[in-house]
C-alpha positions as CSV (number, residue, x, y, z in Angstrom):
1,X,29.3,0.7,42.1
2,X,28.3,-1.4,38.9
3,X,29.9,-1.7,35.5
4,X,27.0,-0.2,34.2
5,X,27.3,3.0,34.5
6,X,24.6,3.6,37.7
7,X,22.3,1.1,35.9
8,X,21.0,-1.8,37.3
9,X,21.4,-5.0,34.9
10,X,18.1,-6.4,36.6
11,X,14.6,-5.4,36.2
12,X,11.5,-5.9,38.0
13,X,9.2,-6.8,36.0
14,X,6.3,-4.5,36.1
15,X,2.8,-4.5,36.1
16,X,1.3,-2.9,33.4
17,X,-0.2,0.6,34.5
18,X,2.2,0.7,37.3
19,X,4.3,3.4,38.0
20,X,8.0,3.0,39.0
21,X,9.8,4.1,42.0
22,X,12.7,5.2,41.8
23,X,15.6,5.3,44.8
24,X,18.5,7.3,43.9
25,X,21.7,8.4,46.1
26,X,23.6,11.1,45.0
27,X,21.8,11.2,41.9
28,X,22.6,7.9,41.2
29,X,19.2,5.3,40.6
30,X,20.4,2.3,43.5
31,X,16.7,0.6,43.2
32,X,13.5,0.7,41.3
33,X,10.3,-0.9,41.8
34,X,6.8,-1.4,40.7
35,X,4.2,1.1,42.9
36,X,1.6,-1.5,44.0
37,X,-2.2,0.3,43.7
38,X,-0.6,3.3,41.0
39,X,-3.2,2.0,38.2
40,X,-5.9,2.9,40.6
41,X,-4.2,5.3,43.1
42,X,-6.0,6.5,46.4
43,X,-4.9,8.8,48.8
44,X,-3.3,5.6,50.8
45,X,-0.9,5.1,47.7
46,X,0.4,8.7,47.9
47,X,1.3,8.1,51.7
48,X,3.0,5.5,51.2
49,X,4.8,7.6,49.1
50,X,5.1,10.2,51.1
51,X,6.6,8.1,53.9
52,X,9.0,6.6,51.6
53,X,10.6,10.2,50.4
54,X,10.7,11.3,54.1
55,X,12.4,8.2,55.0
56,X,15.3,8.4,51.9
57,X,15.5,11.9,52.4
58,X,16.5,11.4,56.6
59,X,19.1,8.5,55.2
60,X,20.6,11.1,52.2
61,X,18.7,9.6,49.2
62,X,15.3,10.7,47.4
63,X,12.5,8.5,45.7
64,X,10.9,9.8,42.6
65,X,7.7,8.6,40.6
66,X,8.1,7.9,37.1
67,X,5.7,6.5,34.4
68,X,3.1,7.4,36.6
69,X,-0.5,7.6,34.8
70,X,-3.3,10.6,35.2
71,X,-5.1,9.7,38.4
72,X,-1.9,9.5,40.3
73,X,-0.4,12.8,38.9
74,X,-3.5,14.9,40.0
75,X,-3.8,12.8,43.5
76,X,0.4,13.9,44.0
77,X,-0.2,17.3,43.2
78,X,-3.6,17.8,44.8
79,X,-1.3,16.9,48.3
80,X,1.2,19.0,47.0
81,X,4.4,16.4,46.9
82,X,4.5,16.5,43.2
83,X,7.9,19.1,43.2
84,X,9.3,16.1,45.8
85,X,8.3,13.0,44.0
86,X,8.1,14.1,40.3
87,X,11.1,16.8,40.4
């Protein structure tokens, strides 16, 4: 636990377009990081995705998109993970 309040003091710097992923344990955000390929998503983008909730969720955590533009939105809900990754 950090001084911060749950906040990390450090950044990654992020591409612009790029949505954020977001790890979080108990509600609490313990990592973030740029989504490579979210600026011009395909369907690989949102497995990757997909993998990465099903892996936090089998360790206790959950990974959610934020700032995440059009083209991804629709490709998230058209597989229907958007009440997983957006929620």
């Amino acid at each position: 636990m950090n001084s911060s309040g749950g906040r990390r003091l450090i950044d990654v710097p992020q591409r612009q377009g790029d949505a954020i992923v977001v790890l979080a344990v108990g509600g609490t955000q313990v990592g973030s990081w740029p989504l490579a390929g979210s600026s011009h998503p395909d369907l690989e983008v949102v497995d990757t995705l997909a993998r990465l909730a099903l892996t936090a969720r089998r360790l206790g955590a959950a990974v959610h998109v934020v700032n995440a533009g059009p083209e991804l939105l629709g490709l998230i809900e058209f597989v229907g993970l958007d009440e997983v990754l957006l929620g």
